[in-house]
C-alpha positions in Angstrom: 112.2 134.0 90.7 110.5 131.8 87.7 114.1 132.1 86.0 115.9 130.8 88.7 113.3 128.2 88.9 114.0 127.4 85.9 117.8 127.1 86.2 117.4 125.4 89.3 115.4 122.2 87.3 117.5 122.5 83.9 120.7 121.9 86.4 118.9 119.0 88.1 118.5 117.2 84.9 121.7 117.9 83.8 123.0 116.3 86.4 120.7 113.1 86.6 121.5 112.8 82.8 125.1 112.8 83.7 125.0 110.4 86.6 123.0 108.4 84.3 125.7 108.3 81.8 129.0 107.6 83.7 126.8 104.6 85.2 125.8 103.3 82.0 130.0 104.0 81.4 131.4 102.5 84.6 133.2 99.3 83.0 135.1 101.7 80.0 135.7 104.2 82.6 137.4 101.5 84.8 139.6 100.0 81.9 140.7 103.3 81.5 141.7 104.4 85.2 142.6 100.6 85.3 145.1 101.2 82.0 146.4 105.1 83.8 147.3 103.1 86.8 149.3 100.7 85.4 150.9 103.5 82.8 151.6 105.7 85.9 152.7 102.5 88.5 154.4 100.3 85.6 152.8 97.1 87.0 
């Protein structure tokens, strides 16, 4: 019980620290779907 307890919150914060870095991320991330896109669709 306390070690899936414990899973249960290390997960959580993995996840909160990810969200927190793709947000922090968002504008590279876009130039780089932006730059796939017009790889992929020759624009």
């Amino acid at each position: 019980m306390d070690l899936l307890f414990l899973f249960k919150i290390i997960f959580i914060l993995g996840m909160l620290l990810g969200l927190y870095a793709v947000i922090r991320n968002l504008d590279i991330i876009k130039i780089i779907f932006r730059y796939w896109f017009d790889l992929i669709f020759r624009k």
